[in-house]
C-alpha positions in Angstrom: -35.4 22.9 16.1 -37.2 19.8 16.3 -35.8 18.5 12.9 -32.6 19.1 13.9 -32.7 17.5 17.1 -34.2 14.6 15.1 -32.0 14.2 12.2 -29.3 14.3 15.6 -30.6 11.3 16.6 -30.7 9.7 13.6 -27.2 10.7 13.0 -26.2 8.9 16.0 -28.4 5.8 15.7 -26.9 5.6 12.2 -23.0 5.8 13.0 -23.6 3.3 16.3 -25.5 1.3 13.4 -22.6 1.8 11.0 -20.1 0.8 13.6 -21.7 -2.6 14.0 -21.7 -3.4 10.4 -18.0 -2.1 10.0 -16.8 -5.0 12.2 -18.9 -7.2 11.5 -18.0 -6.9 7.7 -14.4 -6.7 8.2 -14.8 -10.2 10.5 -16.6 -11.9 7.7 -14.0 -10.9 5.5 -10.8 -11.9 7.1 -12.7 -15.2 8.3 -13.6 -15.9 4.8 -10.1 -14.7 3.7 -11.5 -11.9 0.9 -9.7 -8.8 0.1 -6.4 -7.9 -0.8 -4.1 -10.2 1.5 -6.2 -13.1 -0.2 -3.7 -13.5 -3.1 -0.9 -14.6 -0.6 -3.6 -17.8 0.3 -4.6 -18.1 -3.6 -0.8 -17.9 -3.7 0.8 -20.5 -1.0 -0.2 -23.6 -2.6 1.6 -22.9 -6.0 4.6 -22.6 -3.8 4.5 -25.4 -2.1 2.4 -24.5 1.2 -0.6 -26.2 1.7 -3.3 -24.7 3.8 -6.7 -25.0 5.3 -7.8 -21.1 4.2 -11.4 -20.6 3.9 -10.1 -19.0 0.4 -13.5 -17.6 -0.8 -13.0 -13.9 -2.4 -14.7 -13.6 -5.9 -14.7 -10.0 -6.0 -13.0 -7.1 -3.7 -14.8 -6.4 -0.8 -16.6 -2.9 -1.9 -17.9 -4.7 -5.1 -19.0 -7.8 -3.0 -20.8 -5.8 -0.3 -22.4 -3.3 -2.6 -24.2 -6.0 -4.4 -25.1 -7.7 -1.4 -26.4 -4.4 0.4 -28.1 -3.4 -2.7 -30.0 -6.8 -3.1 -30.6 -6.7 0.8 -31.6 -2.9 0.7 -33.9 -4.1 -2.7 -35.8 -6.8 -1.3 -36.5 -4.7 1.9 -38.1 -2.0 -0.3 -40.1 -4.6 -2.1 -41.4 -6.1 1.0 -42.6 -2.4 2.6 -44.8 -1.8 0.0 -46.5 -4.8 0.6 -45.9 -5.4 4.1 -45.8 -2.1 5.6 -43.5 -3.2 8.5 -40.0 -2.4 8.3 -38.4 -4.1 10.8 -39.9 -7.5 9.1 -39.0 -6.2 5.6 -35.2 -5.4 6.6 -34.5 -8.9 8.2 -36.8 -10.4 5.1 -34.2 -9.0 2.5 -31.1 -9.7 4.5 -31.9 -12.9 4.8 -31.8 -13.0 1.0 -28.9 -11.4 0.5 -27.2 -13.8 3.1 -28.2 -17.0 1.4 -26.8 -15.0 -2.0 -24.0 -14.4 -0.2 -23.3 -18.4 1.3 -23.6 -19.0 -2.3 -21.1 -17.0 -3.7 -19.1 -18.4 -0.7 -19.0 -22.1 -1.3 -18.7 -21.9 -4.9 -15.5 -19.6 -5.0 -14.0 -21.6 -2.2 -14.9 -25.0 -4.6 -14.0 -23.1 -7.9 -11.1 -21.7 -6.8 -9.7 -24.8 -5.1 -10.3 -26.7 -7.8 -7.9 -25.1 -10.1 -5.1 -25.7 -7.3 -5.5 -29.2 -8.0 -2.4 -29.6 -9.8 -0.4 -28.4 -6.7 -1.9 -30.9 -4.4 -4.2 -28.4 -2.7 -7.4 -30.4 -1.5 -10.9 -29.2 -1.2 -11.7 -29.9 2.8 -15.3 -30.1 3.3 -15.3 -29.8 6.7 -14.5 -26.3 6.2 -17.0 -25.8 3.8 -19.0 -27.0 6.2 -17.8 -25.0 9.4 -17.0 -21.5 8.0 -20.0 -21.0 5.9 -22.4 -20.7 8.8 -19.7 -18.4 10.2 -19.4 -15.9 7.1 -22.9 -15.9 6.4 -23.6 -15.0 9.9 -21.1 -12.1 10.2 -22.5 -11.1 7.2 -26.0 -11.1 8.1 -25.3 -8.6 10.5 -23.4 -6.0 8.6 -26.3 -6.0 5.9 -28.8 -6.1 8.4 -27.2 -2.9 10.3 -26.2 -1.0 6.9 -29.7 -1.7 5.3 -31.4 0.0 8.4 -29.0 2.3 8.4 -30.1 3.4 4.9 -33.7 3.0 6.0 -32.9 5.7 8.8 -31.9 7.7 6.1 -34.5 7.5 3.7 -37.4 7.5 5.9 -36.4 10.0 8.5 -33.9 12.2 6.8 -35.8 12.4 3.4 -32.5 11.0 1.6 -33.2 11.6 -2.5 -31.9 8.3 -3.6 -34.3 5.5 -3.3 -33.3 2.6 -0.7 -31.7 0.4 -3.3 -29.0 2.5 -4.5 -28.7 3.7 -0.6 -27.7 0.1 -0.2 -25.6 -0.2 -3.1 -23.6 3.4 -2.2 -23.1 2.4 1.3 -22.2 -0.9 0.9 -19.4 -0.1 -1.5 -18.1 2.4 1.2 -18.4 -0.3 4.1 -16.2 -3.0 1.7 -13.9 -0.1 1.2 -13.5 0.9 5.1 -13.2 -2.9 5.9 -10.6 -3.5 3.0 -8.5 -0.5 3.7 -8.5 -0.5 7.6 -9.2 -4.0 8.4 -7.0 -5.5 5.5 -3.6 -4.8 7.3 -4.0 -6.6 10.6 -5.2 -9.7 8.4 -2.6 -10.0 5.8 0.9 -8.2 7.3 0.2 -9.1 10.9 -1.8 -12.4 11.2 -0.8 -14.6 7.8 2.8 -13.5 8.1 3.8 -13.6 12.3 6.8 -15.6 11.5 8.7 -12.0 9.7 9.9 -9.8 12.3 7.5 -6.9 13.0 8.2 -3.9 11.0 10.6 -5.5 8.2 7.8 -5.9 5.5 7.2 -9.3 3.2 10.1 -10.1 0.9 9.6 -11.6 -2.4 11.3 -15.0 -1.1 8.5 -15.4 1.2 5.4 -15.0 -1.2 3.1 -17.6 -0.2 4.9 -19.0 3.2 1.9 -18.1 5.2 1.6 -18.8 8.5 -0.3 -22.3 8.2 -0.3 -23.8 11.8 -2.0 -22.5 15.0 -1.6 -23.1 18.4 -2.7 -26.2 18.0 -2.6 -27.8 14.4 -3.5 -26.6 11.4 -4.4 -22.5 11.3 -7.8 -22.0 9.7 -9.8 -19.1 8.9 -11.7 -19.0 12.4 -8.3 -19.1 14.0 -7.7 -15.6 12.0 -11.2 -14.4 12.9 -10.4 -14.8 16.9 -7.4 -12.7 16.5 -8.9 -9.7 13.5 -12.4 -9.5 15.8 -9.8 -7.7 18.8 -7.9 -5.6 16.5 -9.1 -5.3 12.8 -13.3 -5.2 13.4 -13.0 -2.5 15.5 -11.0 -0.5 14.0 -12.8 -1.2 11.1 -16.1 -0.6 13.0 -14.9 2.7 14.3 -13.6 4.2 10.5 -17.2 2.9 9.0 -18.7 4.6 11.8 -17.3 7.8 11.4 -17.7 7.9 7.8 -21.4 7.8 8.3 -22.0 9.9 11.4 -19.3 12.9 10.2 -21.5 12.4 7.1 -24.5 12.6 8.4 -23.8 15.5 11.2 -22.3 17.9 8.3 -25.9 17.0 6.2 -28.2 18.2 9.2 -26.4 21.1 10.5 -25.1 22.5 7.5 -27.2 21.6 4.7 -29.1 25.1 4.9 -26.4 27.5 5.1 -24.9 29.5 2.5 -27.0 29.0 0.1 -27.1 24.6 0.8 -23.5 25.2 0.2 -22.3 25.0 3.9 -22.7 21.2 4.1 -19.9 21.2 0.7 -17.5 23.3 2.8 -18.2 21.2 5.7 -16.9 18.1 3.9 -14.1 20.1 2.2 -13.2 21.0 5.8 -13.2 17.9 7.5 -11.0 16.5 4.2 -8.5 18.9 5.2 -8.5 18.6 8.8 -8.0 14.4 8.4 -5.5 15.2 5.8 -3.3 17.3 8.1 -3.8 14.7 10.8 -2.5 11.6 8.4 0.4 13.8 7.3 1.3 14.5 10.8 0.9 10.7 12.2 3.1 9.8 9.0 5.8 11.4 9.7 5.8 11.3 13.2 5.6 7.8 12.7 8.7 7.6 10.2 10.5 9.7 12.5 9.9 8.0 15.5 10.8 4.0 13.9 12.4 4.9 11.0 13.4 2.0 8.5 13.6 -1.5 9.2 16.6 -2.7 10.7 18.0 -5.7 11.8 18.9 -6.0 15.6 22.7 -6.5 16.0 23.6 -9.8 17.5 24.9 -10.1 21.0 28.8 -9.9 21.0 29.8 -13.2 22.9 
């Protein structure tokens, strides 16, 4: 009873953990502009629209987090074999992962910039300059929270994989929760608010990104103010889940039917969200239907 009551808390320390990192991560990446809505910002300045994008992605964001969770998660276990003091070893190999991390950053953002030279894109250093900090930052804290996360499960829940490939496993599945949940409210509803809502992108409009704010020029940390209230959380809240539906089904059901019941569990809960994503579908198609243009007022 006690182990179960433990691995509980664990379970919930882990998905509170997990929640954290899920919006912090999808902050860092919408800030940084890396994921799939990227290519319209790699795009814009071929067609004529410059910006002042903090246009940084070298990979997608599950390769790019799994490395950097697996170095984090790496160094970490290095340093508690010598160190014996987790908490030091955790922020000791995030720290490393986040200077890997602001160097990938400036040298995409330079590399990539560079070959837009020809269409007149400029490299601005006083983005370099201001966003960096601001990535590595939001990135320090996803790595820090998934790296303890995987610590939790290691030490506590007696996880089989050592804590590397804990780091590298989990932070695949945070870049993949960020970049499918996050991804949306970043590219559809933040680089393109000049479309009306609900009629899509159309091909004539590739690269016409929204490029000025409220006040000048739009750059990333304008997009950051808006995806932290929408996209982090929800972000935050699918990571979240992931883990702590993962987790609970591993502690409750692990030892039942043979260690099959925590299989069936998952199988279950595949279903159940299934059902529930079919439903909201349609009820959604139903409800709005296609796109259509609003009929102008007779005068």
């Amino acid at each position: 009873m006690e182990t179960i009551v433990l691995g509980i808390g664990i379970t919930a320390l882990a998905g509170a953990l997990a929640t954290v990192a899920g919006a912090a991560e999808d902050t860092e990446s919408d800030i940084g502009s890396q994921g799939d809505p990227n290519s319209q910002v790699q795009l814009a300045p071929q067609m004529g629209y410059i910006h002042r994008i903090f246009n940084k992605a070298v990979s997608g964001e599950p390769p790019a987090y799994g490395l950097w969770c697996a170095l984090g998660a790496g160094v970490a276990f290095a340093f508690l074999q010598i160190l014996h003091n987790p908490a030091l070893a955790i922020i000791l190999g995030s720290i490393v992962a986040v200077f890997v991390q602001g160097v990938y950053c400036v040298t995409a953002y330079l590399g990539r910039t560079a070959s837009l030279a020809k269409f007149e894109q400029p490299v601005y250093i006083d983005v370099v300059k201001s966003l960096t900090p601001v990535t590595m930052a939001h990135a320090f804290v996803a790595i820090f929270c998934t790296v303890t996360m995987c610590y939790l499960m290691a030490e506590f829940l007696h996880h089989p994989f050592a804590l590397p490939l804990l780091g590298l496993v989990w932070g695949i599945a945070l870049g993949a929760a960020g970049s499918a949940t996050g991804n949306p409210f970043y590219g559809k509803e933040r680089q393109y608010q000049n479309q009306n809502f609900g009629a899509g992108v159309p091909i004539s409009a590739s690269g016409n990104i929204v490029r000025y704010a409220e006040a000048g020029q739009r750059s990333s940390l304008d997009n950051g103010w808006f995806t932290t209230k929408f996209a982090g959380p929800a972000s935050g809240i699918c990571f979240g889940l992931i883990v702590f539906l993962e987790l609970w089904r591993t502690v409750l059901f692990e030892h039942e039917l043979g260690q099959w019941g925590a299989v069936i569990i998952g199988f279950v809960l595949i279903v159940i969200f299934a059902i529930i994503d079919l439903w909201v579908e349609k009820w959604s198609r139903t409800t709005y239907g296609p796109y259509e243009k609003a009929e102008e007022a007779s005068s």
